[in-house]
Residue frames relative to the residue before (quaternion, step in Angstrom):
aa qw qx qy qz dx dy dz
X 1.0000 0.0000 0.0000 0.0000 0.00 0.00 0.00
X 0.7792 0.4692 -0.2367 0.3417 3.48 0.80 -1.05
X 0.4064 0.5950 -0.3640 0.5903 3.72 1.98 -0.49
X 0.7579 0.3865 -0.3653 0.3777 3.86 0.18 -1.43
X 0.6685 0.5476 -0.3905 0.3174 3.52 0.91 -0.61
X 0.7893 0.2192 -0.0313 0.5727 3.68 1.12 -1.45
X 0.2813 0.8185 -0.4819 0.1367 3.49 0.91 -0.27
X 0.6831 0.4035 -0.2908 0.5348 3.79 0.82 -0.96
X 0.7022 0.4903 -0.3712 0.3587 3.25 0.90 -0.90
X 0.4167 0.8045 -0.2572 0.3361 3.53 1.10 -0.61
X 0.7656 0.4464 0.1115 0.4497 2.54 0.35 -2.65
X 0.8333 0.2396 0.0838 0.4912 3.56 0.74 -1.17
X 0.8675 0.2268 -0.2418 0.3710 3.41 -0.04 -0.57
X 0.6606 0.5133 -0.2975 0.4600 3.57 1.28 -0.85
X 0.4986 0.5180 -0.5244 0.4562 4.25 1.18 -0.51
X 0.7220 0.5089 -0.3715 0.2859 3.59 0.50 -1.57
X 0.5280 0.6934 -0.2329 0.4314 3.40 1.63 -1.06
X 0.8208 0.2368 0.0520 0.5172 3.58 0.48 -1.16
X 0.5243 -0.7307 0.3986 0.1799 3.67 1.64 0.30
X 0.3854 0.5608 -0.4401 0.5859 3.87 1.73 0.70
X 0.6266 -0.4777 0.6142 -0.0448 2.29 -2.52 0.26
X 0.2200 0.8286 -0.4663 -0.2183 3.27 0.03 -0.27
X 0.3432 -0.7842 0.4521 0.2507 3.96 0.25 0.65
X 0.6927 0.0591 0.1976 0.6911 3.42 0.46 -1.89
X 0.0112 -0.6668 0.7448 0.0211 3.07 -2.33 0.44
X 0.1850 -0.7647 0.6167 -0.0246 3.35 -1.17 0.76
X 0.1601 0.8229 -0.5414 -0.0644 3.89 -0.06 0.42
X 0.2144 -0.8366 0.5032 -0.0307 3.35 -0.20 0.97
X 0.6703 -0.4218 0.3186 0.5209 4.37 -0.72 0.76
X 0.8982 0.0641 -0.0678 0.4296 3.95 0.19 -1.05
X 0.7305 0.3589 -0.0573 0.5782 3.19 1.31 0.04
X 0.4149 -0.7173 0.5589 -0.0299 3.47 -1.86 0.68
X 0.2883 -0.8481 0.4431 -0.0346 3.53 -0.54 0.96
X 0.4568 0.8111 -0.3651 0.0154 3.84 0.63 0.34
X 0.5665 -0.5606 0.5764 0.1804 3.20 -1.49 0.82
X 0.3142 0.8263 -0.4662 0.0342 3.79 0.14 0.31
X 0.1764 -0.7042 0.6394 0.2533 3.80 -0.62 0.13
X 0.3868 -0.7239 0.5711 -0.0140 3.58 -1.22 1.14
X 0.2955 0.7669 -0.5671 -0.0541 3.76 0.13 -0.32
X 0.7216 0.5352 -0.2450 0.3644 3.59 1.38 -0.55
X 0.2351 -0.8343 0.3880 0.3132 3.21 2.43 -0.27
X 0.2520 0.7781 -0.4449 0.3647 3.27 0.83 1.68
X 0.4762 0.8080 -0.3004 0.1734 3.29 1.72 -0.48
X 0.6365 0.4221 -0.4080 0.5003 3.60 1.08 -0.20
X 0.5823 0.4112 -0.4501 0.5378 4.16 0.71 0.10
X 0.5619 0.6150 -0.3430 0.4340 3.52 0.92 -0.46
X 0.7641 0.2775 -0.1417 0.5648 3.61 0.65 -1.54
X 0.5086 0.5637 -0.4374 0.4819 4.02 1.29 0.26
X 0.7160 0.5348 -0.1800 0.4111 3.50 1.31 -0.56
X 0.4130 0.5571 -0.2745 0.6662 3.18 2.08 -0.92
X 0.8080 0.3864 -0.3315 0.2967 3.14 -0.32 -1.18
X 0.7127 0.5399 -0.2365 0.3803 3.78 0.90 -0.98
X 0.2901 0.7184 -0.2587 0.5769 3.12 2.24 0.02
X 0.8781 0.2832 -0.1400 0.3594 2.88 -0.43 -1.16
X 0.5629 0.5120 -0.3514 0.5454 3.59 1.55 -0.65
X 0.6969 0.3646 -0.4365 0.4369 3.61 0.38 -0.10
X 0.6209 0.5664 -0.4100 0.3544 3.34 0.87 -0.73
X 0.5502 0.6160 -0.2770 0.4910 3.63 1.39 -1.13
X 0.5853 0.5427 -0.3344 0.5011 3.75 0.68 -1.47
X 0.6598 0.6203 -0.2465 0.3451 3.63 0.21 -1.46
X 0.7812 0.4053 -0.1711 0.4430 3.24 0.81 -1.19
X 0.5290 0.6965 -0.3301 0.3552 3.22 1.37 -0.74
């Protein structure tokens, strides 16, 4: 459920956003997995952005 909801956004729009990489991903029932390359050392607005994702997507479903 949570991949169909943000998945592009994930994958695509938020690296270009925040200047990452993403390499690998893993989404998992309560939790997230990421592969990410950093060169701009953006990775904690990055994973604040992932993360706020995925809470709406959860909320949504609810």
């Amino acid at each position: 459920m949570l991949f169909e909801t943000c998945g592009r956004e994930w994958l695509f729009v938020t690296p270009r956003r925040y200047g990452g990489l993403v390499h690998a991903f893993c989404v998992l029932s309560n939790h997230a997995h990421v592969g990410l390359a950093d060169p701009d050392g953006r990775h904690l607005a990055f994973m604040q952005y992932l993360d706020s994702l995925a809470a709406r997507a959860a909320n949504a479903s609810l």
